[in-house]
ROMI-386732 format. One record per atom (N, C-alpha, C): x, y, z; residue number from 1; atom name; residue in three letters. Coordinates in steps of 0.001 Angstrom, whole numbers, plus 500000, padded with zeros to 6 digits. Atoms other than C-alpha are relative to their C-alpha. Layout:
BEGIN
<east:X; north:Y; up:Z; i:NUM; at:CA; aa:Ala>
...
! end
This chain:
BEGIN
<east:500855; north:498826; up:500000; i:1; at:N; aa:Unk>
<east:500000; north:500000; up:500000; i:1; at:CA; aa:Unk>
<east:500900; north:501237; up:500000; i:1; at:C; aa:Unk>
<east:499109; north:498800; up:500261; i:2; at:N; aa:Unk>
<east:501181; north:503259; up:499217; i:2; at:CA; aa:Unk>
<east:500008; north:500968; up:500656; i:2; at:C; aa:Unk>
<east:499823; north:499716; up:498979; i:3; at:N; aa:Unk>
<east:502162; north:505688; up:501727; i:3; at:CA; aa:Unk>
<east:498192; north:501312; up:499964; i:3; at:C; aa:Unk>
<east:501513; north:499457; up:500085; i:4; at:N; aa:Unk>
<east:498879; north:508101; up:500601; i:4; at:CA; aa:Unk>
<east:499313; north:499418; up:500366; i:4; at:C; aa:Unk>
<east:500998; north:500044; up:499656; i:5; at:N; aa:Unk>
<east:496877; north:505935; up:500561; i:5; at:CA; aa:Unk>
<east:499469; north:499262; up:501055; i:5; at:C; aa:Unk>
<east:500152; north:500124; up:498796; i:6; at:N; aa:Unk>
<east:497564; north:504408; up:503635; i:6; at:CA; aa:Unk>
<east:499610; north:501403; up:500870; i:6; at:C; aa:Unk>
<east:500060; north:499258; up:499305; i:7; at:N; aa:Unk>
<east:497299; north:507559; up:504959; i:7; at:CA; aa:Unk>
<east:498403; north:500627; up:500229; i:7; at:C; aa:Unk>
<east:501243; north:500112; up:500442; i:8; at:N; aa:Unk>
<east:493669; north:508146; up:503447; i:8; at:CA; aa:Unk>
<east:499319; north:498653; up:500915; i:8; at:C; aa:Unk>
<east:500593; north:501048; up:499876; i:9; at:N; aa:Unk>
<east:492783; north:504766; up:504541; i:9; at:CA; aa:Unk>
<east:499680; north:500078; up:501950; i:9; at:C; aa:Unk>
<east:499868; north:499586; up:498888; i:10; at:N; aa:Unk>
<east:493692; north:505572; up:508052; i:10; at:CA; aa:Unk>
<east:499276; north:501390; up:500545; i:10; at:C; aa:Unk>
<east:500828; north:498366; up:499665; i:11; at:N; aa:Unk>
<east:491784; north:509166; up:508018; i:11; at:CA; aa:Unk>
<east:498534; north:499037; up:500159; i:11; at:C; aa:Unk>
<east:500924; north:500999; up:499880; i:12; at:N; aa:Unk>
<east:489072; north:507028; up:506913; i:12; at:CA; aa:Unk>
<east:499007; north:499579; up:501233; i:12; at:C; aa:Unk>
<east:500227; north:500693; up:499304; i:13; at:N; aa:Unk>
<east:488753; north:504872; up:509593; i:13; at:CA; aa:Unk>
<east:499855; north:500842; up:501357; i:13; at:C; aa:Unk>
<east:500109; north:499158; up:498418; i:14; at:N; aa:Unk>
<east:489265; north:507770; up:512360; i:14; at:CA; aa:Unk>
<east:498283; north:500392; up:499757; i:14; at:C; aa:Unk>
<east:501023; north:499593; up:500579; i:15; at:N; aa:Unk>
<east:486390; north:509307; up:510597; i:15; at:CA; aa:Unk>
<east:498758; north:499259; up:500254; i:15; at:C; aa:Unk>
<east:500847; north:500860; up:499684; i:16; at:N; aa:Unk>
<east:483998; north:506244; up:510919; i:16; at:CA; aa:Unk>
<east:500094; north:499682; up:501744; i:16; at:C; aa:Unk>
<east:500091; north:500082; up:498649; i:17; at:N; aa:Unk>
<east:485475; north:505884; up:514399; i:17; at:CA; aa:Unk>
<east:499256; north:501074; up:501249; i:17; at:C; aa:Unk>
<east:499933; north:498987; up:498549; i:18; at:N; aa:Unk>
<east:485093; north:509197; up:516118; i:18; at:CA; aa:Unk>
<east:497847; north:500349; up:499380; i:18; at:C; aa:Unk>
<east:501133; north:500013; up:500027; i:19; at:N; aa:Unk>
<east:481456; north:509062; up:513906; i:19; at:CA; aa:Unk>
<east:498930; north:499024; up:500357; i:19; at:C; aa:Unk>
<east:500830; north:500835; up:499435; i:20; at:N; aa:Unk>
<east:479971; north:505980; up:515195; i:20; at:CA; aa:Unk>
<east:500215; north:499988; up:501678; i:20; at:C; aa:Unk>
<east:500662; north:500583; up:498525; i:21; at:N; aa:Unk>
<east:480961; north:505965; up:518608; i:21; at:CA; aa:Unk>
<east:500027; north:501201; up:500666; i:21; at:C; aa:Unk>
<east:500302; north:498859; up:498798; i:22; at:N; aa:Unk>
<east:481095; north:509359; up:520301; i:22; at:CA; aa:Unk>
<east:499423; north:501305; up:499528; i:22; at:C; aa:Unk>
<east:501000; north:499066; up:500504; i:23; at:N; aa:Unk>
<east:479328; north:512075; up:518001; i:23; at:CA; aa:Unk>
<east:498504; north:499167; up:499930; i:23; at:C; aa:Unk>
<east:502014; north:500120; up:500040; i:24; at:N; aa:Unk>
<east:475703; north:510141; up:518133; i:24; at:CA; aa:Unk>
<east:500041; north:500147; up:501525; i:24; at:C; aa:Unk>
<east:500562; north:500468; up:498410; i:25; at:N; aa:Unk>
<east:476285; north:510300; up:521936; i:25; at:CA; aa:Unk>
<east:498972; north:501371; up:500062; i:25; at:C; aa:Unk>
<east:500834; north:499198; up:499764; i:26; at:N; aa:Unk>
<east:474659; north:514176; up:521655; i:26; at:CA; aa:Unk>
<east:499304; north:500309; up:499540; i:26; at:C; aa:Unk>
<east:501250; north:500285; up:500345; i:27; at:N; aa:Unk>
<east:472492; north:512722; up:519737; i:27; at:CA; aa:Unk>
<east:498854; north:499646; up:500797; i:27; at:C; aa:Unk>
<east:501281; north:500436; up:499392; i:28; at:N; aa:Unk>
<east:470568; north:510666; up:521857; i:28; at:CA; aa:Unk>
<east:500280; north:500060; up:502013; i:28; at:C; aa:Unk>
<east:499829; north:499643; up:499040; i:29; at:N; aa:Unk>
<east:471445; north:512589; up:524946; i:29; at:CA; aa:Unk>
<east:498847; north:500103; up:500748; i:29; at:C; aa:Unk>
<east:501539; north:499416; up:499185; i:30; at:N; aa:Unk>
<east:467793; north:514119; up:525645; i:30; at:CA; aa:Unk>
<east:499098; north:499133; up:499653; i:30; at:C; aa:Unk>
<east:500670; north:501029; up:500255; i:31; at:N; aa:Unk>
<east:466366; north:511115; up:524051; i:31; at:CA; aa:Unk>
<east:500146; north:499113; up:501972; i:31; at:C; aa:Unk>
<east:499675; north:500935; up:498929; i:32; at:N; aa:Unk>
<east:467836; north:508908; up:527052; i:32; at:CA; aa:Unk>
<east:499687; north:500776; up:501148; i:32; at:C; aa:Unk>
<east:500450; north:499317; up:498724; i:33; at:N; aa:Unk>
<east:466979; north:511430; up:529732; i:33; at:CA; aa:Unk>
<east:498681; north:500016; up:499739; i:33; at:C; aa:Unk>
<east:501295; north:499798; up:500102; i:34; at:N; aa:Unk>
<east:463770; north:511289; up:528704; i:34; at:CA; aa:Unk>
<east:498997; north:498820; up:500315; i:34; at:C; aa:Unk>
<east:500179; north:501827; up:499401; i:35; at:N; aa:Unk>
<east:463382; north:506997; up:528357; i:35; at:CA; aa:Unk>
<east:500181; north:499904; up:501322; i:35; at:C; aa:Unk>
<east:499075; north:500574; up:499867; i:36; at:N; aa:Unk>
<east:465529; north:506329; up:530754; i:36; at:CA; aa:Unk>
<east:499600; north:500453; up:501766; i:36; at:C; aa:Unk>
<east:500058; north:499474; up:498217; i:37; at:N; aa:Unk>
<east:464972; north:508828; up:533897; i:37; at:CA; aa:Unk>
<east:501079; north:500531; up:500398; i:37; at:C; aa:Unk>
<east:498692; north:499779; up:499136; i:38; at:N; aa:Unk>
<east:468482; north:509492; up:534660; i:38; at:CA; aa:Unk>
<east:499718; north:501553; up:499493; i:38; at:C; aa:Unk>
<east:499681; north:499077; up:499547; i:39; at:N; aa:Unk>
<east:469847; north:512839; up:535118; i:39; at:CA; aa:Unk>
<east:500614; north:499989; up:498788; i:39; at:C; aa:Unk>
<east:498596; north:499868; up:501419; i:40; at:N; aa:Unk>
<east:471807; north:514696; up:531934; i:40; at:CA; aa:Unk>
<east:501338; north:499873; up:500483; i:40; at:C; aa:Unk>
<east:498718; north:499908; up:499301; i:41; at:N; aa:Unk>
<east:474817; north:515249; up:534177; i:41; at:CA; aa:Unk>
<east:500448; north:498586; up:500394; i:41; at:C; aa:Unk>
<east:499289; north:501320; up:499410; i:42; at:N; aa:Unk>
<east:474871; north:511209; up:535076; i:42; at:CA; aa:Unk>
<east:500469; north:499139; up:498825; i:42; at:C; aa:Unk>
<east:499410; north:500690; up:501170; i:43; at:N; aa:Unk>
<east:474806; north:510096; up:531483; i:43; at:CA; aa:Unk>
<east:500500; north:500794; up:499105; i:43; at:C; aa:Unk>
<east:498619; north:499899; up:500314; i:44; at:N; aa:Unk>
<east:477408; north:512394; up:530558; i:44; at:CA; aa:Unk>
<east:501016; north:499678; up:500369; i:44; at:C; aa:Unk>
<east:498875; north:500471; up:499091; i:45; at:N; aa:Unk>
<east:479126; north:511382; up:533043; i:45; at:CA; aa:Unk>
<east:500491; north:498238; up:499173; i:45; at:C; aa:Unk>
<east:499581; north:500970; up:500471; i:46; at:N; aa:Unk>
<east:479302; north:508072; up:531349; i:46; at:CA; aa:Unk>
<east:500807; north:499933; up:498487; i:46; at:C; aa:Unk>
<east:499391; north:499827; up:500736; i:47; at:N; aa:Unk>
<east:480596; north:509774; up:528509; i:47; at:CA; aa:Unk>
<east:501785; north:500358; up:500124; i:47; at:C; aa:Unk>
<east:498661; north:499408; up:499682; i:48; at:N; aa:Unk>
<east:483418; north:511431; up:530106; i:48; at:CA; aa:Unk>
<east:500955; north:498724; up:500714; i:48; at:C; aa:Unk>
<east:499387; north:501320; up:499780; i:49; at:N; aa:Unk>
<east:483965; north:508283; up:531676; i:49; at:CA; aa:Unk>
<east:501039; north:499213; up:498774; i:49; at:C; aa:Unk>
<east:499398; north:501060; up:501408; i:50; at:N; aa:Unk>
<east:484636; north:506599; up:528018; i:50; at:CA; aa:Unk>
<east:501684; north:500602; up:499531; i:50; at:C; aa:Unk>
<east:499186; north:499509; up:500525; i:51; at:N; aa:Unk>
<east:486647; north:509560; up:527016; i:51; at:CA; aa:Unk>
<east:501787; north:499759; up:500728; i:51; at:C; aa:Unk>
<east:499044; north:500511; up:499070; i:52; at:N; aa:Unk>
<east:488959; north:509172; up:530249; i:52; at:CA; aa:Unk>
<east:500787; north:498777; up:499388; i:52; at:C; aa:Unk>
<east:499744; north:501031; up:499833; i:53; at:N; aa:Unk>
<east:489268; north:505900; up:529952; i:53; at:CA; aa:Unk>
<east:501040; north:499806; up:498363; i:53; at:C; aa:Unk>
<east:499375; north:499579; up:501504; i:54; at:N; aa:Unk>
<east:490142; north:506416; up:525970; i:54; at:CA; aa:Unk>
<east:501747; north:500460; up:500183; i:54; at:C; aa:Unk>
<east:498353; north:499636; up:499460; i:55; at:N; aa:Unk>
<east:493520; north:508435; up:527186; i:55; at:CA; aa:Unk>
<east:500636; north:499407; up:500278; i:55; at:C; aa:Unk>
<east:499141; north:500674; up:499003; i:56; at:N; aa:Unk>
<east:494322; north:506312; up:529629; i:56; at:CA; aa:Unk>
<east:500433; north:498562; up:498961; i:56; at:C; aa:Unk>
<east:499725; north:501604; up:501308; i:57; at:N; aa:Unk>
<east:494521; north:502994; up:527298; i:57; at:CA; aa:Unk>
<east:500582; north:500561; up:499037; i:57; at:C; aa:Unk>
<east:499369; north:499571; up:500789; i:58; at:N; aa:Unk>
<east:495792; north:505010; up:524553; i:58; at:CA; aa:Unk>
<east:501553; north:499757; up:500143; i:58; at:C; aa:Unk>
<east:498382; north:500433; up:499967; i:59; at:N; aa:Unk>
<east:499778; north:504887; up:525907; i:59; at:CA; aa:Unk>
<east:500102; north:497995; up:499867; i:59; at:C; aa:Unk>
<east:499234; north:501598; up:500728; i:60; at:N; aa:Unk>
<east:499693; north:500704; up:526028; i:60; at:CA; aa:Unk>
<east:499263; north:500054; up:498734; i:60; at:C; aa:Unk>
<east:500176; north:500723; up:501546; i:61; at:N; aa:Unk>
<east:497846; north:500452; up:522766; i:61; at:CA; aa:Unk>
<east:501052; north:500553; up:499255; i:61; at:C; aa:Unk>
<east:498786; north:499318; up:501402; i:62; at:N; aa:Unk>
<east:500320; north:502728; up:521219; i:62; at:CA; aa:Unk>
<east:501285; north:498849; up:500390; i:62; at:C; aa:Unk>
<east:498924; north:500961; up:499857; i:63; at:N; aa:Unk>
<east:502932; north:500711; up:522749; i:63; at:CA; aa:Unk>
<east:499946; north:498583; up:499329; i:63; at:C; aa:Unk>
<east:500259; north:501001; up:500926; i:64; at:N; aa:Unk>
<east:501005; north:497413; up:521470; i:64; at:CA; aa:Unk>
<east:500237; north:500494; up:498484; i:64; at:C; aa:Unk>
<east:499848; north:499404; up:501391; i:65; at:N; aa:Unk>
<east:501056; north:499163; up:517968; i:65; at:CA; aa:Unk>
<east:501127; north:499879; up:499559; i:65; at:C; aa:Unk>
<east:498637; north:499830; up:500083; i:66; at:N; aa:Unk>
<east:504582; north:500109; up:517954; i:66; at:CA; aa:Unk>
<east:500682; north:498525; up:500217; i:66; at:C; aa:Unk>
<east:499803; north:501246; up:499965; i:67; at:N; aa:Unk>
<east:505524; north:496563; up:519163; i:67; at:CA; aa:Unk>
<east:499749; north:499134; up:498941; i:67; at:C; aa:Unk>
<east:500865; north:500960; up:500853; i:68; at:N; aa:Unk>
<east:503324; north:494448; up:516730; i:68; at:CA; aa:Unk>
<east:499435; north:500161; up:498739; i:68; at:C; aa:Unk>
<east:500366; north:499603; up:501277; i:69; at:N; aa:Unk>
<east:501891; north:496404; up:514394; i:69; at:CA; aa:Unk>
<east:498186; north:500428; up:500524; i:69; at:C; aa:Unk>
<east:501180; north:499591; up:499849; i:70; at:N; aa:Unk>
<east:498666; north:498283; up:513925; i:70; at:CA; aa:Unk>
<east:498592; north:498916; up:499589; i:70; at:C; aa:Unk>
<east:501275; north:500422; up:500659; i:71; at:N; aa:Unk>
<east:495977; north:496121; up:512147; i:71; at:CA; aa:Unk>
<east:499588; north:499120; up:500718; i:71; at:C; aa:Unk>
<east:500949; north:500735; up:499770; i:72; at:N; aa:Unk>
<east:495175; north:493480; up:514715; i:72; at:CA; aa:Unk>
<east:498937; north:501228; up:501165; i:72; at:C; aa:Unk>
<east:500726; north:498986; up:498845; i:73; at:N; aa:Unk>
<east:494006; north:496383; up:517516; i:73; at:CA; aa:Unk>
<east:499423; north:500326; up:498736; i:73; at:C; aa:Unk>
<east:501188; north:499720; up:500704; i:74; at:N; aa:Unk>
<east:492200; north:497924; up:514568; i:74; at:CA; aa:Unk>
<east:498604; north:499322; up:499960; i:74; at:C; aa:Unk>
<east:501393; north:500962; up:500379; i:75; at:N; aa:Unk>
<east:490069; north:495153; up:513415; i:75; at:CA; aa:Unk>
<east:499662; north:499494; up:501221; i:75; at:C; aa:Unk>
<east:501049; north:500109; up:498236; i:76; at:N; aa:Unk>
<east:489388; north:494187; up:517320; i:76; at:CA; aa:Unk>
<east:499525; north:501054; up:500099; i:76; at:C; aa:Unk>
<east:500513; north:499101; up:499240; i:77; at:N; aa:Unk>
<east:488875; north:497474; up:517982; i:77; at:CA; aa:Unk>
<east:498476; north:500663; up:499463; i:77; at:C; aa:Unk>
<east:500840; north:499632; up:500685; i:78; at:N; aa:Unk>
<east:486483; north:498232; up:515146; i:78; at:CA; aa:Unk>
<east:498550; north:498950; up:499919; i:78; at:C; aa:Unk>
<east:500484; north:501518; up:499296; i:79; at:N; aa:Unk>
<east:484727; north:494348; up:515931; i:79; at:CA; aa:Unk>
<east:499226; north:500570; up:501207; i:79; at:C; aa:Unk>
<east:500815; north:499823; up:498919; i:80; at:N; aa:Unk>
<east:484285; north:495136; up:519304; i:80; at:CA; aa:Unk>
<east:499194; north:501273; up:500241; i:80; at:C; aa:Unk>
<east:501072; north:498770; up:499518; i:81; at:N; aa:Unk>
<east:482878; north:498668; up:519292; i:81; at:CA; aa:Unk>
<east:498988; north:500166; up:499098; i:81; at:C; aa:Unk>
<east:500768; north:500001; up:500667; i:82; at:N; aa:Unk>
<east:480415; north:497631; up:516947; i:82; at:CA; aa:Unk>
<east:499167; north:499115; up:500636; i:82; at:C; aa:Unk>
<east:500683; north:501045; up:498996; i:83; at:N; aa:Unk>
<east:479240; north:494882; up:519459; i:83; at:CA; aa:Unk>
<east:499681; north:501005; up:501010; i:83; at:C; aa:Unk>
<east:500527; north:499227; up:499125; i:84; at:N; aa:Unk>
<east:479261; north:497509; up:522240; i:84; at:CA; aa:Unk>
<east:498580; north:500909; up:499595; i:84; at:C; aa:Unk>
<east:501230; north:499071; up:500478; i:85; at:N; aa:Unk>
<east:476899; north:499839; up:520180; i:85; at:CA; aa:Unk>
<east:498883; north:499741; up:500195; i:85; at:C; aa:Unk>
<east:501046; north:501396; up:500505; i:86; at:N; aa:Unk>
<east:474657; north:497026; up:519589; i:86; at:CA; aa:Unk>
<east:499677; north:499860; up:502343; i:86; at:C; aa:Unk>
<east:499698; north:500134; up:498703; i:87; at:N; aa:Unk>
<east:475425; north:496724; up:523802; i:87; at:CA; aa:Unk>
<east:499120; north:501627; up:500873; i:87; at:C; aa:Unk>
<east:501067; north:498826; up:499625; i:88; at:N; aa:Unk>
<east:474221; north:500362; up:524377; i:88; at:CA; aa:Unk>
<east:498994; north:500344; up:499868; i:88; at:C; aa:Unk>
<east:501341; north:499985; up:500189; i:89; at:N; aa:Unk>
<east:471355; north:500087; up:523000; i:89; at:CA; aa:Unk>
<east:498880; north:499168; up:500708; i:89; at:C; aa:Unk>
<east:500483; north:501440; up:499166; i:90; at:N; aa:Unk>
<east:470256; north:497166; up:525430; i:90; at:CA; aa:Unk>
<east:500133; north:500726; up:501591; i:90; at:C; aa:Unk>
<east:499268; north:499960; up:499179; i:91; at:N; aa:Unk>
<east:471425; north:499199; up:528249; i:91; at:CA; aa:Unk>
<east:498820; north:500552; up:500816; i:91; at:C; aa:Unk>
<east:500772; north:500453; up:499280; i:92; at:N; aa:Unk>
<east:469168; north:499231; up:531080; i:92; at:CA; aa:Unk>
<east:499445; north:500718; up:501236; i:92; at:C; aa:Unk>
<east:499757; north:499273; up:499091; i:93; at:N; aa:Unk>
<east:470547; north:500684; up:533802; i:93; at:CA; aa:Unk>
<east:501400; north:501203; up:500125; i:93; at:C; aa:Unk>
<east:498953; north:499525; up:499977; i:94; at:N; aa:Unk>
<east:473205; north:503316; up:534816; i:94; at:CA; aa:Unk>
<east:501421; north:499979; up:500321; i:94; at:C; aa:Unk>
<east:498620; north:500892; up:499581; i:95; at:N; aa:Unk>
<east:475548; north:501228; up:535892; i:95; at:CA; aa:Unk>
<east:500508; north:499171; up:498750; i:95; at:C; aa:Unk>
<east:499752; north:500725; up:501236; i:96; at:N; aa:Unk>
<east:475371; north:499135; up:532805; i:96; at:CA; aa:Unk>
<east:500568; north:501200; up:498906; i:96; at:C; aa:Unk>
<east:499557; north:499494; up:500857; i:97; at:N; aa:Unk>
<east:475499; north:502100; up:530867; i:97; at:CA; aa:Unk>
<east:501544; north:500812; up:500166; i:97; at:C; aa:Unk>
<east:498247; north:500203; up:499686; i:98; at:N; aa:Unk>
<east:479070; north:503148; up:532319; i:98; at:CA; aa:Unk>
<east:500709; north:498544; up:499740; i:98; at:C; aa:Unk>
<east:499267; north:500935; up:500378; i:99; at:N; aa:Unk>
<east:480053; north:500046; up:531833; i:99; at:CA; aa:Unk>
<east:500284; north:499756; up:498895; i:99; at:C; aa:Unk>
<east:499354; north:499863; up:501458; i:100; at:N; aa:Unk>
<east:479816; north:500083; up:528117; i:100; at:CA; aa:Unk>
<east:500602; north:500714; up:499773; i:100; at:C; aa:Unk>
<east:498924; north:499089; up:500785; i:101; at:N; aa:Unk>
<east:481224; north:503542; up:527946; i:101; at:CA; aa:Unk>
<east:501365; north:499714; up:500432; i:101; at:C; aa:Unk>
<east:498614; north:500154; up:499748; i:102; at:N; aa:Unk>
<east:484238; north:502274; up:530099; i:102; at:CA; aa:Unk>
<east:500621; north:499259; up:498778; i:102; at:C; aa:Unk>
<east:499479; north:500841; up:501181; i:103; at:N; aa:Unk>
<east:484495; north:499410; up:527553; i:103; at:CA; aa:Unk>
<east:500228; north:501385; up:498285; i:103; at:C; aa:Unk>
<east:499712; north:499417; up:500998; i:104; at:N; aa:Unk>
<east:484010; north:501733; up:524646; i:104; at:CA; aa:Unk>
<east:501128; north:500957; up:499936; i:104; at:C; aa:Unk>
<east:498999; north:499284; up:499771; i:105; at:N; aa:Unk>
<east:486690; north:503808; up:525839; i:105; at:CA; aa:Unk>
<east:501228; north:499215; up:499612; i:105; at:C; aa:Unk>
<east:498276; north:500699; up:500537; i:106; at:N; aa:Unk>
<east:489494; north:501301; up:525615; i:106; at:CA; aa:Unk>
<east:499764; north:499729; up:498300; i:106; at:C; aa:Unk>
<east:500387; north:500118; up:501511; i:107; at:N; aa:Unk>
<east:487651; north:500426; up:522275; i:107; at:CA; aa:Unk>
<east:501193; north:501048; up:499464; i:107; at:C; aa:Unk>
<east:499857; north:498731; up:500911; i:108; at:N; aa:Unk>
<east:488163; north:503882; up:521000; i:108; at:CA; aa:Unk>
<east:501885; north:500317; up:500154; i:108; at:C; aa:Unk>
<east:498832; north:499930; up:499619; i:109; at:N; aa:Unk>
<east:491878; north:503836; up:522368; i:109; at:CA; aa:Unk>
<east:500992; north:499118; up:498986; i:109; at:C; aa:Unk>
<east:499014; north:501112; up:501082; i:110; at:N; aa:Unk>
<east:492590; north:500493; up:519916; i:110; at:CA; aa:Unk>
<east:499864; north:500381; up:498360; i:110; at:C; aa:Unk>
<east:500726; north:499812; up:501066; i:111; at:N; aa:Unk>
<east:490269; north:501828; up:516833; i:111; at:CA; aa:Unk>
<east:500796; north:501528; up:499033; i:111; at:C; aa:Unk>
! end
């Protein structure tokens, strides 16, 4: 692959990343306070949670990366936060729903 269009290919993929899993969140922000009952401030909080958590996993994945190579954390990462989505939408309680964004956080850290 050629260094463009690796580079394209890789924009790409941020692009699908940062648009499926954390721009619909203020989408269905006032939706879910509305279902749901919780508080806006508790299920952002599960956002900021993800994002945290995102940072923090970010130094070993880069290190996995740099070690190994990028494409198996991709395709897990892009795998599993397509299962989580599918996971948030099931989500129940507010405990559950931190729990996916923690998970989606390391997601978003491999993706």
């Amino acid at each position: 692959m050629t260094d463009c269009r690796l580079i394209w290919t890789i924009a790409a993929t941020q692009v699908v990343g940062w648009g499926t899993l954390f721009i619909p969140f203020a989408l269905v922000l006032a939706p879910m306070e509305a279902e749901m009952g919780w508080s806006r401030s508790a299920i952002a909080g599960a956002f900021t949670l993800g994002l945290l958590v995102s940072g923090l996993a970010a130094v070993p994945a880069g290190r996995w990366v740099d070690r190994y190579g990028g494409r198996g954390p991709i395709a897990w990462g892009g795998l599993a936060g397509a299962v989580l989505l599918g996971c948030w939408a099931e989500v129940g309680s507010l405990t559950g729903l931190y729990a996916v964004w923690f998970a989606l956080g390391v997601v978003h850290a491999t993706a």
